[in-house]
N, C-alpha and C positions, 0 to 999 in steps of 0.2 A: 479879560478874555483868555481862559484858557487855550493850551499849544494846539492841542485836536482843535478847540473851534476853531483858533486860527487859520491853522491849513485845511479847514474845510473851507473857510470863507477864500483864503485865495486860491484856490485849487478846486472848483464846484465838481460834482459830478457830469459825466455824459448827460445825463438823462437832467440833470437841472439846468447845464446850458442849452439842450434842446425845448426845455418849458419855455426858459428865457427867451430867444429867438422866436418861438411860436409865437410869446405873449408880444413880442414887439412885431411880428409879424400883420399880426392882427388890429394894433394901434394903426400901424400906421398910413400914412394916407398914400403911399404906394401904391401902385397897383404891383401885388407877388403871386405870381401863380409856379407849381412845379406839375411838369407833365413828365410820364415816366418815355420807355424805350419807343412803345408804339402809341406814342401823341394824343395817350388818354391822360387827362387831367386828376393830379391826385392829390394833388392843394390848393386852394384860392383863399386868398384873406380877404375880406368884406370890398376892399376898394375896389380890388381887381372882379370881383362878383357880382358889384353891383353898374361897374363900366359894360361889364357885359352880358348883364341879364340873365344871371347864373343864380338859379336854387341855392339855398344853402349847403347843401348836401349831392347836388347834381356832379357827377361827373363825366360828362360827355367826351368825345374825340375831339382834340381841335378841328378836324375838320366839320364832324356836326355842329360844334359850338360856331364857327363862320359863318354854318350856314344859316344857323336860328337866329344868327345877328342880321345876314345882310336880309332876310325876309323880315324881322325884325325894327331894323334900322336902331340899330343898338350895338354897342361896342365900335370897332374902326368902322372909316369909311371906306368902301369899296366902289371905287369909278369903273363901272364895266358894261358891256353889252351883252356879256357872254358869261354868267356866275361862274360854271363847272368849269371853263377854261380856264377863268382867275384863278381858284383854287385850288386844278391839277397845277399851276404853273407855281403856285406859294408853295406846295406840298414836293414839288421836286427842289426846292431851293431852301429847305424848312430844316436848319440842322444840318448844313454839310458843313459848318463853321466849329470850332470849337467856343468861337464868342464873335456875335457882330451885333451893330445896335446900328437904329432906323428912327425916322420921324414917323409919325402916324397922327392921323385926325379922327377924331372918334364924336360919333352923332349929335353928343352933351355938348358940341363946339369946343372942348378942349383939343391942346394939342400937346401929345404928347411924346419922352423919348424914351425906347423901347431897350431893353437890354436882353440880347440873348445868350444861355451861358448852357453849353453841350458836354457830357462827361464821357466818357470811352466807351460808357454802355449807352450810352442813345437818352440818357435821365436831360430835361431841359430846365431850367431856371428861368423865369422872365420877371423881369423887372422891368416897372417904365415909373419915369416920372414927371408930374406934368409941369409941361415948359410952355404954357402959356402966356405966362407977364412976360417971357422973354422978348426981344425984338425980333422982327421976323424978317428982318435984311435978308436978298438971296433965299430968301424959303422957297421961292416958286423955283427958281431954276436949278436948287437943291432936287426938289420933286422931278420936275422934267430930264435931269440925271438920272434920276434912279427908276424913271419908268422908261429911259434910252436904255439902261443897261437891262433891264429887266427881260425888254423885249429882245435885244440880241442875244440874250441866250435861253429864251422859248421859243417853242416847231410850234406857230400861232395855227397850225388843227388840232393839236393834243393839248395844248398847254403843255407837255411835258418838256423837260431837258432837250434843247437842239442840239446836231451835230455835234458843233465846238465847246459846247456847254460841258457832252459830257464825258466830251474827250478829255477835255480839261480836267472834268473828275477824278476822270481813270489817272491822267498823266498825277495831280493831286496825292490819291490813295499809292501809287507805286512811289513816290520822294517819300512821303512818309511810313512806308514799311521796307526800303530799298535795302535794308540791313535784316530782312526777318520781322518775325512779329505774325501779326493776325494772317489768318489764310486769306486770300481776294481770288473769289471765282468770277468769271467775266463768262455773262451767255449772250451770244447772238441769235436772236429772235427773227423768224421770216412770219408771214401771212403765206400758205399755202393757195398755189392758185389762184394768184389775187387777180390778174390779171385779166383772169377770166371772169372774175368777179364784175370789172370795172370793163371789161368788152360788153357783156351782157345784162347789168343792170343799172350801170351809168355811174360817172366819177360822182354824183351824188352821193348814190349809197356805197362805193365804196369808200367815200369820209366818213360816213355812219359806221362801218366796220373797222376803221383803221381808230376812229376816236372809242371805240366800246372797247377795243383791246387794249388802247393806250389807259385806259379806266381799268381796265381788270388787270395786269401791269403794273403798273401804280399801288393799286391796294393789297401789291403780295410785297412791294417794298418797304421794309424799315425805317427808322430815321436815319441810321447808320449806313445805308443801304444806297443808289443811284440810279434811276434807270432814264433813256429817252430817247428819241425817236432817229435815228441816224442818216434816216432817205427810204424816202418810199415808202414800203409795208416791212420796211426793215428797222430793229429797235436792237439797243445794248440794256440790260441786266448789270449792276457790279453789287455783287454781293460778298458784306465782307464779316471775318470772324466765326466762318460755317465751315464745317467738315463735308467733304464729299457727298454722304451719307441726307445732310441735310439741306445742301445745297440744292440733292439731284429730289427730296421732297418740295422744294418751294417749286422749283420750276415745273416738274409732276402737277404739282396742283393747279397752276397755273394754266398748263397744258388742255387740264380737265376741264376747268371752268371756260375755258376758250370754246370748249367741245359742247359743252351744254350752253351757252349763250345763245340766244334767240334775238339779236340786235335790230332786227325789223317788224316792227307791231303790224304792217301790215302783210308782209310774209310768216305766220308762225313757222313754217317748217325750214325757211331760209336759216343755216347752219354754216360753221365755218370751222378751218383747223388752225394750226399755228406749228412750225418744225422749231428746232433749239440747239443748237453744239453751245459744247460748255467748258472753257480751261483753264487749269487752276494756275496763278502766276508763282514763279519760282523766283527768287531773289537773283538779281542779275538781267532777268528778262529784259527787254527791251518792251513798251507797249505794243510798239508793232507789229512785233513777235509775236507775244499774247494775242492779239487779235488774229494774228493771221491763223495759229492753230484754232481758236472758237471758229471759224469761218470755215475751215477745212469740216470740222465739227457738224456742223450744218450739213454745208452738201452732203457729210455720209450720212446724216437723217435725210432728207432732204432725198436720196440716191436710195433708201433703206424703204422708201413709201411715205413719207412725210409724219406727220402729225405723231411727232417722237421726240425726244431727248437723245444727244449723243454726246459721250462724255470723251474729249480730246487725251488724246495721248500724251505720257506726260513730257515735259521739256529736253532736251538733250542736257 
């Protein structure tokens, strides 16, 4: 063998050890899927495709892919009474980890162990593999741990992030940028007038309107992103790695599509707004601090005629 083949063979190229990895990707009886920033699917190797009743070529959202499963009864299993609420509540917990791994049951009666692996930009890695011949000692109270933990940190009307869930987030994202780093805007969200909503249409349908916000909410966040329900017709936003500029368009957009929802099929004209203050954290802040300026933020929307954006002054 000559010196060039040599250091070709122990030194492959980028692009052959990407062939190589594809090709074993694809062997093997794994289930590998990678899903990019915003939780569209943009690889699955046959095992993982065919656990969850995925086209060859299909690239759906994970959140469509759950849903075509549990109508389906194909890929995990999902113990629920309430689909959308399972889902907003997976989808606020989906990726706030750099790496966590879970048991999972999936419809084929295997069982398998799921591995989650999250990179700076929001790209996710899953691997599972199945651990069925294992023994199942403590499986069930394994389970009933993790759907104790699950439920204490879901608001069970939204399915999204409770209180302490996503205080805890914010408290989270400020230890790991406490030196600088990515920008974290924090918005505090109202429902305008809710109250009046819920005097004169009844707390019935004001859960119909507080769960269609928590749903349009949800679908303006990232995976990198947190948002959930704090009390009442009150929610937090944390959006991280945005500039001002495009902080104050998510929440804009958000605002709008609040404006155009029609959340009662039998009211069409039944409409609603939403107010927002928004502050960007400074290195050093305290969380509470932070909050307290997004809150000041509000009431001068809030003060301003509601159904607006107000971007907080910035820190001393």
């Amino acid at each position: 063998m000559s010196a060039k083949s040599q250091d070709e063979f122990l030194a492959p190229s980028h692009q052959a050890l990407a062939g190589r990895f594809t090709g074993l990707f694809e062997a093997t009886p794994q289930l590998v899927a990678l899903f990019d920033a915003a939780d569209v699917l943009r690889y699955a190797n046959p095992a993982f495709r065919a656990a969850f009743a995925l086209a060859p070529e299909a690239q759906p959202s994970w959140q469509t892919m759950m849903r075509d499963c549990y109508l389906q009864r194909r890929g995990n299993v999902v113990k629920t009474k309430d689909f959308e609420a399972w889902l907003a509540s997976a989808t606020a917990r989906r990726g706030k980890q750099a790496f966590r791994s879970f048991e999972a049951d999936l419809y084929d009666d295997r069982w398998i162990w799921m591995n989650e692996t999250v990179d700076e930009q929001g790209w996710m890695l899953c691997v599972a593999s199945d651990i069925t011949p294992l023994k199942q000692d403590g499986r069930e109270l394994r389970q009933a741990r993790d759907l104790a933990l699950r439920a204490a940190q879901t608001d069970s009307l939204t399915g999204l992030s409770n209180r302490g869930h996503v205080l805890g987030l914010l408290d989270q994202f400020l230890a790991e940028y406490r030196d600088g780093g990515d920008a974290l805007a924090l918005v505090v969200l109202d429902l305008d007038f809710f109250k009046r909503i819920n005097d004169c249409q009844g707390h019935a349908v004001g859960d119909r309107v507080i769960r269609d916000f928590a749903q349009l909410l949800q679908s303006n966040c990232r995976r990198v992103d947190a948002c959930g329900r704090v009390g009442g017709e009150e929610f937090l936003l944390l959006l991280l790695g945005v500039d001002e500029l495009d902080a104050a368009q998510v929440v804009e957009r958000l605002l709008a599509q609040v404006r155009a929802s029609r959340p009662l099929i039998e009211q069409p004209d039944f409409a609603y707004t939403a107010s927002a203050g928004m502050a960007f954290w400074r290195p050093g802040e305290l969380a509470s601090e932070l909050l307290k300026r997004a809150d000041e933020a509000l009431y001068a929307a809030k003060s301003a005629g509601r159904d607006q954006l107000v971007l907080a002054a910035p820190a001393d």
